[in-house]
VOPAGU-2260 file (C-alpha; in pm, 1 decimal, decimal comma):
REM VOPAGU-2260
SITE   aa  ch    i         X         Y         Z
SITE  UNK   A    0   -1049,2   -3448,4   -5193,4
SITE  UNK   A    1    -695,6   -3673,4   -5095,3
SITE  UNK   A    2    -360,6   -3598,0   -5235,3
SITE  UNK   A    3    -442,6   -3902,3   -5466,7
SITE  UNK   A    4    -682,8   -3713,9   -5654,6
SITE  UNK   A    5    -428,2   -3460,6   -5724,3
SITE  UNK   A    6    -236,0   -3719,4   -5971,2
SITE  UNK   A    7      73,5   -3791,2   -5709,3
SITE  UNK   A    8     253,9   -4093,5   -5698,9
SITE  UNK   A    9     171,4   -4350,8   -5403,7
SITE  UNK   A   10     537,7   -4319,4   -5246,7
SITE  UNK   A   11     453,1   -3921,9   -5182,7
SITE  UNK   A   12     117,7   -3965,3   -5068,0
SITE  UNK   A   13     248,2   -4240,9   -4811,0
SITE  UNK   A   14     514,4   -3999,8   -4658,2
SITE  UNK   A   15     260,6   -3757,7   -4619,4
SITE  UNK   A   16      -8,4   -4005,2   -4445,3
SITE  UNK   A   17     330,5   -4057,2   -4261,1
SITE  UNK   A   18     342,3   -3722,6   -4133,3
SITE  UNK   A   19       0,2   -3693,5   -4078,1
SITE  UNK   A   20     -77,7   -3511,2   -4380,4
SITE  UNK   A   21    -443,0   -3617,3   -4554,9
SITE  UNK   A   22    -612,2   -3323,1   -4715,4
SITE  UNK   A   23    -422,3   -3087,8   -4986,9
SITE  UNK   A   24    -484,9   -2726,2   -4889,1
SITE  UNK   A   25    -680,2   -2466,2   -5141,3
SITE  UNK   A   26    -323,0   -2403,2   -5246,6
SITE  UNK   A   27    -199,6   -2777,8   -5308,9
SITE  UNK   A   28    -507,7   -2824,1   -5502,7
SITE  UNK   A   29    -438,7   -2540,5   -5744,8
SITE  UNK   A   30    -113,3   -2596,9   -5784,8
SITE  UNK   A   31      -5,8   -2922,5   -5762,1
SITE  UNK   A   32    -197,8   -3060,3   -6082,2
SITE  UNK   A   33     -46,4   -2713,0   -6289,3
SITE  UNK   A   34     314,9   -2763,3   -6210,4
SITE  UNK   A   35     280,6   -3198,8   -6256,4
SITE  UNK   A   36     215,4   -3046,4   -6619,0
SITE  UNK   A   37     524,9   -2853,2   -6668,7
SITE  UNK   A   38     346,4   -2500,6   -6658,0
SITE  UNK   A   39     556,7   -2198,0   -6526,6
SITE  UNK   A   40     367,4   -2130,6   -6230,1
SITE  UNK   A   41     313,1   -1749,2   -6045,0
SITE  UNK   A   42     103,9   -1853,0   -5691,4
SITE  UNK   A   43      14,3   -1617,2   -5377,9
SITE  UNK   A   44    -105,8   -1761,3   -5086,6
SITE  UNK   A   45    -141,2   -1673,6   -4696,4
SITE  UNK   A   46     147,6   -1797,6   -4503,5
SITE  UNK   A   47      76,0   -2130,0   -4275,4
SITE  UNK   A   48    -140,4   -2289,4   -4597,3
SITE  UNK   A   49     104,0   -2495,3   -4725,3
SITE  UNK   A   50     311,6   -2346,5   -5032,6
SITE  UNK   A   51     577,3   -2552,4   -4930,1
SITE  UNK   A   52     410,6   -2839,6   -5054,1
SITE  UNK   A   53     270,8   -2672,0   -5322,2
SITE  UNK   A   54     585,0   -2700,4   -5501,1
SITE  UNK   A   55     773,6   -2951,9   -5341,7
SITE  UNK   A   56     530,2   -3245,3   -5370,4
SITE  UNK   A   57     520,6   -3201,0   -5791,1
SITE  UNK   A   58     891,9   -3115,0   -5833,3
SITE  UNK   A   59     976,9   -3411,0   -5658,3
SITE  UNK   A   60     774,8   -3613,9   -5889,6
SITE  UNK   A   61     864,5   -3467,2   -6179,8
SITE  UNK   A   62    1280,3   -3569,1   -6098,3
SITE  UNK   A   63    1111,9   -3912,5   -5968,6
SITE  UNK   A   64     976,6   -3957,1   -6340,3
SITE  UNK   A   65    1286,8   -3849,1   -6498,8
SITE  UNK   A   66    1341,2   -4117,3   -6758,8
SITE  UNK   A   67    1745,5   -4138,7   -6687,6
SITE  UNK   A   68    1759,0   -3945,5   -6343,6
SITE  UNK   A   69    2120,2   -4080,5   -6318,4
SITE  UNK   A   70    2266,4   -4001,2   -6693,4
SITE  UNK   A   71    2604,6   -4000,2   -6709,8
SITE  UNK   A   72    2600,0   -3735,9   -6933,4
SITE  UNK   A   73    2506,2   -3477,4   -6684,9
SITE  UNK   A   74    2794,5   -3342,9   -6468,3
SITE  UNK   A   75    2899,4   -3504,3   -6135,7
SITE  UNK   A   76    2783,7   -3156,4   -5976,7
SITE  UNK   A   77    2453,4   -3056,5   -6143,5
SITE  UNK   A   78    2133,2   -2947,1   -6001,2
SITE  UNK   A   79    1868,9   -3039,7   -6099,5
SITE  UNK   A   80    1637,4   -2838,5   -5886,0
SITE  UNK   A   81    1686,4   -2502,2   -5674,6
SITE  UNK   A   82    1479,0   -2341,5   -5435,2
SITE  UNK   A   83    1597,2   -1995,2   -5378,3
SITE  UNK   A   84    1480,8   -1861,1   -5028,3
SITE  UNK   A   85    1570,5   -1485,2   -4855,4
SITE  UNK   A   86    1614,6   -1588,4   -4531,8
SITE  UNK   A   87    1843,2   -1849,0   -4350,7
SITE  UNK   A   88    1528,4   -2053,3   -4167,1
SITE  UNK   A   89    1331,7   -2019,9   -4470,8
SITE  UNK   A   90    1561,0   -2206,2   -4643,6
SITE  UNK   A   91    1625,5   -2482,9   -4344,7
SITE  UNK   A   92    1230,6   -2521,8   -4351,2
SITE  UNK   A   93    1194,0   -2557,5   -4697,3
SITE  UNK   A   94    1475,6   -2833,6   -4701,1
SITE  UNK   A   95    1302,3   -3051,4   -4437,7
SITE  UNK   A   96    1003,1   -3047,6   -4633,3
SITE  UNK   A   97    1194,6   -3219,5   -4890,2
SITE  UNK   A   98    1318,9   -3448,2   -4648,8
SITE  UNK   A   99    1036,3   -3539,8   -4523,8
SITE  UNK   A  100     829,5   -3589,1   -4855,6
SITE  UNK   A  101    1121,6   -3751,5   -5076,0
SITE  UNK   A  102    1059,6   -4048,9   -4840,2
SITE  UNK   A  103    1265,1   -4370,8   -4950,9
SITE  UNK   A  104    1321,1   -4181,4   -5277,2
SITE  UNK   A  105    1713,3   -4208,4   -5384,1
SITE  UNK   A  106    1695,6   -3807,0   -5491,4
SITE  UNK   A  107    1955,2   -3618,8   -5297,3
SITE  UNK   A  108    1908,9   -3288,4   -5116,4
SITE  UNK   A  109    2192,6   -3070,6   -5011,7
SITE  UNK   A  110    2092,9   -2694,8   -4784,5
SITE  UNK   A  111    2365,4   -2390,3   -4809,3
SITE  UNK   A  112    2293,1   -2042,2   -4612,1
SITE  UNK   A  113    2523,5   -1783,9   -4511,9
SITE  UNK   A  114    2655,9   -1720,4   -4141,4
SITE  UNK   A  115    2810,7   -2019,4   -4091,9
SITE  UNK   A  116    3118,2   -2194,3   -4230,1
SITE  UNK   A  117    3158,2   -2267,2   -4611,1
SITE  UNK   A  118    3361,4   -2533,9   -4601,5
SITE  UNK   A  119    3094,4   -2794,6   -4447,7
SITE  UNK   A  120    2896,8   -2697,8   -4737,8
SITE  UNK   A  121    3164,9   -2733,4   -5000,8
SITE  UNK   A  122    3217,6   -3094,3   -4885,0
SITE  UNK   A  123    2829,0   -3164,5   -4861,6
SITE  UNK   A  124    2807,7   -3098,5   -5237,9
SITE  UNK   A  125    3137,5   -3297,6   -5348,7
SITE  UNK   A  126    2941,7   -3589,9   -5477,7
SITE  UNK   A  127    2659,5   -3330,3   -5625,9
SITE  UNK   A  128    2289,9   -3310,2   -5566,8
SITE  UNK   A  129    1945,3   -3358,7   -5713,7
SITE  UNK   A  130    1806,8   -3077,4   -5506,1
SITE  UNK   A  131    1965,6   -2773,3   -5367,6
SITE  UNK   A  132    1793,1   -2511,9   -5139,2
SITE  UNK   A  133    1984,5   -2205,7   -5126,7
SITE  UNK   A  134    2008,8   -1830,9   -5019,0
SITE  UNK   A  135    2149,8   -1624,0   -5316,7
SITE  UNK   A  136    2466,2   -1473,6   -5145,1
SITE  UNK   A  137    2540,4   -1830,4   -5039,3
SITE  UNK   A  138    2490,0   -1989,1   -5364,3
SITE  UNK   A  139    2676,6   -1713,0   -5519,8
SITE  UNK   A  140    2995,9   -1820,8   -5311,6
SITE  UNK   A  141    2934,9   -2175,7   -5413,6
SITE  UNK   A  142    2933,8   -2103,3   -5785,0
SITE  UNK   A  143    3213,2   -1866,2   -5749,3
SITE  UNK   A  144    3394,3   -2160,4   -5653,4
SITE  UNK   A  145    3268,0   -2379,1   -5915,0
SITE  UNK   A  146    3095,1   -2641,0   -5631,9
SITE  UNK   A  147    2784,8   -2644,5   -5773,9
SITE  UNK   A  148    2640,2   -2615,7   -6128,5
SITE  UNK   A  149    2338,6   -2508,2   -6286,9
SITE  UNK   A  150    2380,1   -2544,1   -6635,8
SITE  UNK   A  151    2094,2   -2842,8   -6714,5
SITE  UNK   A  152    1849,8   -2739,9   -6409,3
SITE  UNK   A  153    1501,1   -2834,6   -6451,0
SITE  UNK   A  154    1334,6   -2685,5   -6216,5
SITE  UNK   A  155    1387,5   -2276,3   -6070,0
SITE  UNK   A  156    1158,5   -2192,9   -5737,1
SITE  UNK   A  157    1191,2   -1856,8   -5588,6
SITE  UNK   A  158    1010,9   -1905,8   -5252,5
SITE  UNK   A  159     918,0   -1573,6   -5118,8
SITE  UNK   A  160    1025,3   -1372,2   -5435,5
SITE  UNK   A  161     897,0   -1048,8   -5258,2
SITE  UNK   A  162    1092,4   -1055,1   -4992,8
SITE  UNK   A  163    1420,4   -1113,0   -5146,5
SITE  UNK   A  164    1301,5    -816,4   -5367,6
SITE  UNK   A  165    1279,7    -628,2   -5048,1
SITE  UNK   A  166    1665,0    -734,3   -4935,2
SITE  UNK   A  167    1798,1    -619,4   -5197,5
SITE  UNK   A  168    1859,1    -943,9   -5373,5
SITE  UNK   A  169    1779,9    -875,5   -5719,8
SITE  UNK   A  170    2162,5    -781,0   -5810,8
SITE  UNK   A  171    2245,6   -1114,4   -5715,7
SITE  UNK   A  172    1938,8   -1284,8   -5876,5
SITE  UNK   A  173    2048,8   -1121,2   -6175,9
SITE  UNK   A  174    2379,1   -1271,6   -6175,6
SITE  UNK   A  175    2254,2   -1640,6   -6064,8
SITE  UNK   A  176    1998,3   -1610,4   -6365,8
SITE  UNK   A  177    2285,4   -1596,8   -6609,5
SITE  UNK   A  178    2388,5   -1903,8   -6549,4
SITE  UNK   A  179    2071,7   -2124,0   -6567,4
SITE  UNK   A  180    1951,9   -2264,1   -6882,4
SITE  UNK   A  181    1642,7   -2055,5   -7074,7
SITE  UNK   A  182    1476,6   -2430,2   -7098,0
SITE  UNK   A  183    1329,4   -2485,4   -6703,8
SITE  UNK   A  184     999,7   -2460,7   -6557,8
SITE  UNK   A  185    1001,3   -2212,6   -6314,6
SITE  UNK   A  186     823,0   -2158,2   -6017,4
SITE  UNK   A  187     701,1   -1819,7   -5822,5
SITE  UNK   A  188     570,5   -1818,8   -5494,2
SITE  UNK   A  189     451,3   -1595,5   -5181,6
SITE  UNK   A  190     214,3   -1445,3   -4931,1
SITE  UNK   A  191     179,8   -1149,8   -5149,7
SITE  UNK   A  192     272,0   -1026,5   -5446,6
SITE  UNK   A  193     308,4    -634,1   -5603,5
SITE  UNK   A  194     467,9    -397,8   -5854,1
SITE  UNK   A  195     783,8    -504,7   -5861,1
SITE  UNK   A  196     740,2    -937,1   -5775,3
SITE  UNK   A  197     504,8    -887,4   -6106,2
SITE  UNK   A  198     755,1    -670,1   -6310,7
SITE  UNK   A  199    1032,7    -992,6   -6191,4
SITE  UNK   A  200     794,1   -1212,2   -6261,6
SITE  UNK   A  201     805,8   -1114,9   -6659,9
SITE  UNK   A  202    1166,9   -1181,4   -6673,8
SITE  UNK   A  203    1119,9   -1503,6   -6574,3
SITE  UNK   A  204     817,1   -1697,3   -6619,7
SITE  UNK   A  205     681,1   -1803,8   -6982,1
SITE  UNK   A  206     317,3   -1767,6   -7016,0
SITE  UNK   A  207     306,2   -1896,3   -6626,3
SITE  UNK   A  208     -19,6   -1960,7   -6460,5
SITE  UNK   A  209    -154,9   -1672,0   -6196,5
SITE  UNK   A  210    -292,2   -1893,6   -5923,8
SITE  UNK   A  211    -404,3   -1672,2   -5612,6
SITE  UNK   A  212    -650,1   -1886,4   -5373,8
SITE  UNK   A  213    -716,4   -1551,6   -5153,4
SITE  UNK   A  214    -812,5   -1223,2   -5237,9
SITE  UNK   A  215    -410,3   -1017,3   -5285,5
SITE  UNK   A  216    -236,9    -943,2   -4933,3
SITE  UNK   A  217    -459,1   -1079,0   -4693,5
SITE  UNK   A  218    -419,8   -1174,8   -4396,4
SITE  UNK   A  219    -523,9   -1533,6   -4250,8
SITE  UNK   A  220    -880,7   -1495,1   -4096,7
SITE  UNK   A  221    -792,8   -1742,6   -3827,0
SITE  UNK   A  222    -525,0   -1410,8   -3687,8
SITE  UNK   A  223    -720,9   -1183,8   -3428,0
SITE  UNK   A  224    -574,2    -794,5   -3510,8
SITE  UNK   A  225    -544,1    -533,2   -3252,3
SITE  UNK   A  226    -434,7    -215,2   -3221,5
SITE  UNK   A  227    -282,5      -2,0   -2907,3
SITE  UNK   A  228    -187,3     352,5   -2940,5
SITE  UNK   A  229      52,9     398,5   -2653,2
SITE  UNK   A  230     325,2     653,3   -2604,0
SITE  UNK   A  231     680,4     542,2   -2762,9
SITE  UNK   A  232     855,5     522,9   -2408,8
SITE  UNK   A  233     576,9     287,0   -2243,0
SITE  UNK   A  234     569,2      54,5   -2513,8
SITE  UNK   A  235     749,9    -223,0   -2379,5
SITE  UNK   A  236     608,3    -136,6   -1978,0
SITE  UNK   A  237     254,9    -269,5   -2156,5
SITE  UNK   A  238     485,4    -532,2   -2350,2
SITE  UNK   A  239     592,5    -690,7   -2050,9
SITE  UNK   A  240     290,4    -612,6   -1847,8
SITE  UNK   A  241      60,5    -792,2   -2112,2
SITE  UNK   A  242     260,4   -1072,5   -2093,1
SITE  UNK   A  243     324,9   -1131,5   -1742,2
SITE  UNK   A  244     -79,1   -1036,1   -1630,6
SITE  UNK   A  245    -204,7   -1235,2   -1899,9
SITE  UNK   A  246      38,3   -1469,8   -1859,7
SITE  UNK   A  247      91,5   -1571,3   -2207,8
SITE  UNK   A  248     395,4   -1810,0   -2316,0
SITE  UNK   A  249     607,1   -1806,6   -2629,5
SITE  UNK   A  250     508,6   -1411,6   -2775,2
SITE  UNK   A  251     649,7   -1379,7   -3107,9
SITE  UNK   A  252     788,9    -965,5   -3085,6
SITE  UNK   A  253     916,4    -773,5   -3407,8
SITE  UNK   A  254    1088,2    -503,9   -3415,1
SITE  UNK   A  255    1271,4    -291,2   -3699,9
SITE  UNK   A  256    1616,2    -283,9   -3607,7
SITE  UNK   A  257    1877,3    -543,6   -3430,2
SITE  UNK   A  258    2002,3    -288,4   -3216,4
SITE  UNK   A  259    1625,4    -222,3   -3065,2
SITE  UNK   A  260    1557,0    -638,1   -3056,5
SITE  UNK   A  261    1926,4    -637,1   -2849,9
SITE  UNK   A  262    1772,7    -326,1   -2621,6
SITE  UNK   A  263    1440,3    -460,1   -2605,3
SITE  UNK   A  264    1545,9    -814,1   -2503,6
SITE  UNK   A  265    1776,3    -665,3   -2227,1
SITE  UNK   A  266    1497,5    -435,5   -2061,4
SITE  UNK   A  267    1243,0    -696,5   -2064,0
SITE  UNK   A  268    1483,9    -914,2   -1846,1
SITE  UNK   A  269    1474,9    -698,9   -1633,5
SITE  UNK   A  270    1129,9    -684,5   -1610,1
SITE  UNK   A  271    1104,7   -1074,5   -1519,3
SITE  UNK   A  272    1030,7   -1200,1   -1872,4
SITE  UNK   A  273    1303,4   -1464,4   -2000,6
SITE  UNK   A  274    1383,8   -1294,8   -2373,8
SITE  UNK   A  275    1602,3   -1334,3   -2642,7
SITE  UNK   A  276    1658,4   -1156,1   -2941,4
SITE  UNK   A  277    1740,2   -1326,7   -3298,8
SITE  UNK   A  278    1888,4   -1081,6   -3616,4
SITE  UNK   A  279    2131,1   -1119,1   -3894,3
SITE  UNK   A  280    2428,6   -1019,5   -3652,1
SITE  UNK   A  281    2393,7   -1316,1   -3483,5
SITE  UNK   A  282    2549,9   -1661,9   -3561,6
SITE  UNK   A  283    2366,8   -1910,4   -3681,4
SITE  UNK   A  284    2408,9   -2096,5   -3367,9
SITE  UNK   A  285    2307,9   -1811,2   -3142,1
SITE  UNK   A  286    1967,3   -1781,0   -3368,8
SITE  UNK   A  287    1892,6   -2193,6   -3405,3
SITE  UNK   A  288    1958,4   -2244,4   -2985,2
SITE  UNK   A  289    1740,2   -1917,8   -2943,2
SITE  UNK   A  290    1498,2   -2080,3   -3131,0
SITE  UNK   A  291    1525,1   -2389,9   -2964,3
SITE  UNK   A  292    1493,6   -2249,4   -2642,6
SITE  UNK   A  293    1172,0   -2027,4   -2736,6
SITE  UNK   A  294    1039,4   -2377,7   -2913,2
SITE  UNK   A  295    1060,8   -2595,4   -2551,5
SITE  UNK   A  296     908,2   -2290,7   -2360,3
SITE  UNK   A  297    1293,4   -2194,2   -2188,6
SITE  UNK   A  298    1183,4   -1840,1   -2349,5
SITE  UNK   A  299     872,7   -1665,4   -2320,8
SITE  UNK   A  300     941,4   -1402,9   -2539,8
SITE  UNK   A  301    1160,6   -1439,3   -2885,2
SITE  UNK   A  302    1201,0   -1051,0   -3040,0
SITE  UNK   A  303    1322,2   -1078,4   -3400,8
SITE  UNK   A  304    1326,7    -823,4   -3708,0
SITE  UNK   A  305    1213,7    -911,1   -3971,2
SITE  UNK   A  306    1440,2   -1197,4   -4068,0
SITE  UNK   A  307    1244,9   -1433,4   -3866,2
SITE  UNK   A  308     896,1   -1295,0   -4060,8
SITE  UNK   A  309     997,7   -1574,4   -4299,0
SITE  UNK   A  310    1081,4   -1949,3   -4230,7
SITE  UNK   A  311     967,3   -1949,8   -3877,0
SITE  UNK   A  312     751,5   -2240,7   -3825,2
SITE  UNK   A  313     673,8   -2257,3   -3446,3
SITE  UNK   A  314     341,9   -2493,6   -3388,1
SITE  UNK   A  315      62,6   -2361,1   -3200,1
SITE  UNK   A  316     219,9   -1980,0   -3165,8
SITE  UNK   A  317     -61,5   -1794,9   -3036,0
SITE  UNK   A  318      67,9   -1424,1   -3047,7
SITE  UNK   A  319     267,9   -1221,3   -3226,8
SITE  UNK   A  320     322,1    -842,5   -3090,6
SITE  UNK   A  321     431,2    -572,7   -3376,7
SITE  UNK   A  322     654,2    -381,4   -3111,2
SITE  UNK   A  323     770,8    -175,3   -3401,0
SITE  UNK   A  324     535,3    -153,3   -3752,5
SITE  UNK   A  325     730,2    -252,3   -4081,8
SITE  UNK   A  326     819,6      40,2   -4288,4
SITE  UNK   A  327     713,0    -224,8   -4577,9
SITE  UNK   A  328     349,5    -269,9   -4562,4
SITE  UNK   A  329     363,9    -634,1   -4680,0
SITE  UNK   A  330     590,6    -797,9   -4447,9
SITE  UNK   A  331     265,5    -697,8   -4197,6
SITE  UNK   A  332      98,6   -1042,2   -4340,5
SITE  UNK   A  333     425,0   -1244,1   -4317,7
SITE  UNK   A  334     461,8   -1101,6   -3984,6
SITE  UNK   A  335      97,7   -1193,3   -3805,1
SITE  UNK   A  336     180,5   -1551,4   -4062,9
SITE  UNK   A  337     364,2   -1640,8   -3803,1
SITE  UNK   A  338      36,3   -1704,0   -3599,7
SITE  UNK   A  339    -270,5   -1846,7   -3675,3
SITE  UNK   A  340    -148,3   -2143,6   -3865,2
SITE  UNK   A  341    -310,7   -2456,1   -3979,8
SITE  UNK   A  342    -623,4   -2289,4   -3912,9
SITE  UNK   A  343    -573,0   -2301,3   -3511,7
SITE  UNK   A  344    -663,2   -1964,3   -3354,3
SITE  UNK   A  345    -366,4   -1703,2   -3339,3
SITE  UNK   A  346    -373,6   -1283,8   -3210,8
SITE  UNK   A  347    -229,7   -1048,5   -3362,0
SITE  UNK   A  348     -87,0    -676,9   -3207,9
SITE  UNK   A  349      10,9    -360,2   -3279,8
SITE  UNK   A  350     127,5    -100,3   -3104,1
SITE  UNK   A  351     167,9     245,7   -3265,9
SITE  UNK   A  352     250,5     574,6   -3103,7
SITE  UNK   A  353     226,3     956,9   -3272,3
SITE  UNK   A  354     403,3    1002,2   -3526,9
SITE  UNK   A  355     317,3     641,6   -3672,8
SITE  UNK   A  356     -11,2     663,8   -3813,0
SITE  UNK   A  357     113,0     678,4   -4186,6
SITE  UNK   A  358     241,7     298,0   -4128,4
SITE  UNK   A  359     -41,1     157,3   -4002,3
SITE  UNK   A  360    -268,4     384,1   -4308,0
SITE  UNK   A  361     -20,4     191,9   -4535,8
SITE  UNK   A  362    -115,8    -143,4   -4360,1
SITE  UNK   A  363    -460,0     -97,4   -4385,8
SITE  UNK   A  364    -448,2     -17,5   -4760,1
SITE  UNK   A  365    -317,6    -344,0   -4835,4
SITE  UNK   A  366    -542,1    -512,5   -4645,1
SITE  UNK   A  367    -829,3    -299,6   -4749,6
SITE  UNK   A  368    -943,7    -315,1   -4397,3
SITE  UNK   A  369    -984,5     -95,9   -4101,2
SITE  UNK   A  370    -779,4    -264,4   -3813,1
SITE  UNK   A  371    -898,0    -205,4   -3487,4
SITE  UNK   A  372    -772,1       9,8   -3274,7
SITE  UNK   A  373    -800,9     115,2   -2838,9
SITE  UNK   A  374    -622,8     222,0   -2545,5
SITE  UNK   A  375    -488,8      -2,1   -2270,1
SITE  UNK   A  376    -634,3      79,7   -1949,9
SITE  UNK   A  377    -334,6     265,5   -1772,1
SITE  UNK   A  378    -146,9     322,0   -2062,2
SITE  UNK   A  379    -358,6     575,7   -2264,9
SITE  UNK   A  380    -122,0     788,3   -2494,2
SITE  UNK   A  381     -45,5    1134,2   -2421,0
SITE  UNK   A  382    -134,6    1397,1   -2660,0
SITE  UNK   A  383     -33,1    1668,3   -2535,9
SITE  UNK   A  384     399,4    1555,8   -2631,5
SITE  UNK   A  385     511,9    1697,9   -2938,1
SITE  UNK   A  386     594,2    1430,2   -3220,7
SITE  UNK   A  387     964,5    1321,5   -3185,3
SITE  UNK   A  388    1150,7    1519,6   -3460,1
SITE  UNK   A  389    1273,8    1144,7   -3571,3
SITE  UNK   A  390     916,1    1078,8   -3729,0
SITE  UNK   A  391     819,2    1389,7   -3902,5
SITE  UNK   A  392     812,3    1399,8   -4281,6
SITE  UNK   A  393    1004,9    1027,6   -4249,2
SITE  UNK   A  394     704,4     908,5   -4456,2
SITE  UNK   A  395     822,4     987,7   -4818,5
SITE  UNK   A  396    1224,8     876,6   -4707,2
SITE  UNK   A  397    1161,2     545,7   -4549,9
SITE  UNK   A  398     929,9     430,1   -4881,1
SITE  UNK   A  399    1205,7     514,4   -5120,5
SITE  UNK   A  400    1493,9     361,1   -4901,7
SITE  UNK   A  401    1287,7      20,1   -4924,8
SITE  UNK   A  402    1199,1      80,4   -5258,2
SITE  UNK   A  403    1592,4     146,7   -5364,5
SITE  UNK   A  404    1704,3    -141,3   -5177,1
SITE  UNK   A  405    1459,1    -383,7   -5384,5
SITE  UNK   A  406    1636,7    -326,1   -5652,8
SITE  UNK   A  407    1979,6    -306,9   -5558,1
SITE  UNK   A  408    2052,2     105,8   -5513,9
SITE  UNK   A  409    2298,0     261,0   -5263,9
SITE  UNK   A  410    2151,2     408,4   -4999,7
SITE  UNK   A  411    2218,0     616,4   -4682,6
SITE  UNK   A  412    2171,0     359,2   -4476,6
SITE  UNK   A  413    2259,7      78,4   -4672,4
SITE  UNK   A  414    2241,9    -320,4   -4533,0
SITE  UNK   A  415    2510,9    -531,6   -4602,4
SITE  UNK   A  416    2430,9    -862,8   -4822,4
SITE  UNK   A  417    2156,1   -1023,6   -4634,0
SITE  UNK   A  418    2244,2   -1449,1   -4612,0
């Protein structure tokens, strides 16, 4: 089955034979032909399958087929579409795929994220445009200063709705929503969905189509998972030994904090292994030349938290090491996503030390699947050291700190406004 068969018009389907794009994924298939007929649309599928697509290809359409796409009635400044993303490359990816499938099409495209300058952004929407892609603090900061408007939008994509959950976006989804028209199609889509994405989901789809091409919260079977129990204070001697003996090239490494992705970056230097660490503290520049570097093989190892879980779209990645396990048991699958794409092969590791069982329990519950686990050769854990004090009874604490900041409570240790 082509992309014709899916009801797309011939200038879409010859950008994407331009790009090298013939067959629609299980995803495309589904949802394509449901949001071409103006249905509200709620769709899960693994990461690296194409969702991008999903909802780009028939949104582009749609504005294509407008009847009077350049109506004079419509303010200079309107949107017509928005794609809200949580992340800062999520959103840059999502706005090349526009690019790249609007083709010769005259619909514009405009791309504002936080951490770097407003003003370049201000100017880039002077003259307006058809299609914005946007992070919500960002967009917030453009409304605020009435450079953008929403009030006839069409079309309303969250991409990765559970994730901005997880930020602690849903304040300022709250106050973005008041300001878009009730009449819209909107659009819902991730790698996996739960309580609360379906609880959001009420508030703003009508009667919307559930389209889930894989069973809920897998991960991609293409993604080899592994498991090493290792003591806390040898995990990155194995990190760096695994590397440099196996001699594997651009490692994907997450870790919780951007202090530890800082630390860890520094020690594995020293241990030979070109790293660099990308987080929300750093500037945009900083993160896209990191990138960049890791990208052309300058970097063999790129350590990110989980801001990079989303957006990253690094061809052929082959592994992807959980230094540290996510406290959230989903962003496990957006995580390993970052591997295994497009089908191709991709490995997938954990290590865990005492104290961290109840993570990878939480993991496996979501998955509904026992994940291997062994000990390196040389590196077997100790059991005779005490737990650190740090990890006892943290279960119960660290579940309601993610859970507060989905939607939007103070907490101890409280993150300012992801952008």
């Amino acid at each position: 089955m082509g992309f014709s068969s899916l009801g797309l018009l011939p200038s879409l389907i010859h950008a994407l034979n331009e790009h090298g794009y013939e067959q629609p994924t299980p995803i495309q298939q589904a949802a394509i032909p449901a949001v071409l007929a103006g249905k509200d649309v709620m769709a899960g599928a693994q990461t690296g399958t194409g969702k991008t697509a999903a909802f780009a290809l028939p949104v582009l359409q749609q504005l294509m087929n407008s009847t009077n796409p350049d109506s004079e009635t419509s303010p200079v400044k309107a949107v017509k579409a928005l794609v809200l993303t949580p992340t800062r490359e999520l959103a840059q990816q999502v706005h090349r795929s526009f690019e790249t499938y609007r083709g010769d099409s005259s619909l514009t495209t405009a791309l504002a994220y936080g951490g770097v300058s407003l003003n370049p952004q201000l100017k880039a929407l002077q003259s307006g445009a058809d299609i914005l892609v946007a992070t919500p603090g960002r967009l917030l900061d453009l409304m605020q200063k009435k450079a953008v408007d929403l009030s006839t939008l069409q079309h309303l994509i969250f991409d990765e709705a559970d994730r901005m959950l997880d930020m602690g976006f849903i304040t300022d989804i709250q106050r973005i929503m008041k300001k878009i028209p009730s009449d819209r199609q909107t659009l819902l889509f991730s790698a996996t969905f739960n309580d609360e994405v379906f609880s959001l989901s009420k508030t703003l789809l009508k009667q919307p189509e559930l389209i889930e091409v894989d069973a809920r919260n897998t991960a991609a079977t293409s993604v080899e998972q592994m498991v090493y129990v290792v003591d806390e204070d040898r995990k990155r001697e194995l990190l760096s030994y695994m590397i440099g003996s196996k001699n594997w090239h651009q490692v994907l490494i997450f870790v919780r904090t951007k202090q530890g992705a800082d630390a860890l970056a520094k020690e594995m230097k020293k241990d030979g292994i070109e790293a660099v660490a990308i987080h929300g503290d750093k500037s945009q520049g900083a993160r896209e030349r990191g990138l960049a570097e890791f990208k052309e093989g300058k970097i063999r190892a790129l350590i990110a938290t989980d801001v990079a879980s989303r957006g990253l779209d690094i061809q052929q990645l082959q592994y992807v090491v959980n230094y540290e396990l996510p406290y959230i048991a989903e962003d496990y699958i957006h995580r390993i996503g970052r591997t295994g794409r497009a089908g191709s092969h991709g490995l997938a590791i954990s290590m865990i030390s005492l104290g961290e069982e109840y993570l990878l329990e939480e993991i496996e519950a979501i998955l509904d699947n026992r994940l291997p686990q062994s000990w390196y050769p040389g590196y077997e854990p100790d059991l005779t050291k005490p737990i650190p004090s740090n990890k006892k009874n943290s279960r119960t604490a660290q579940k309601q700190r993610a859970k507060d900041r989905a939607f939007g409570k103070k907490t101890g240790n409280r993150r300012r406004r992801p952008s």
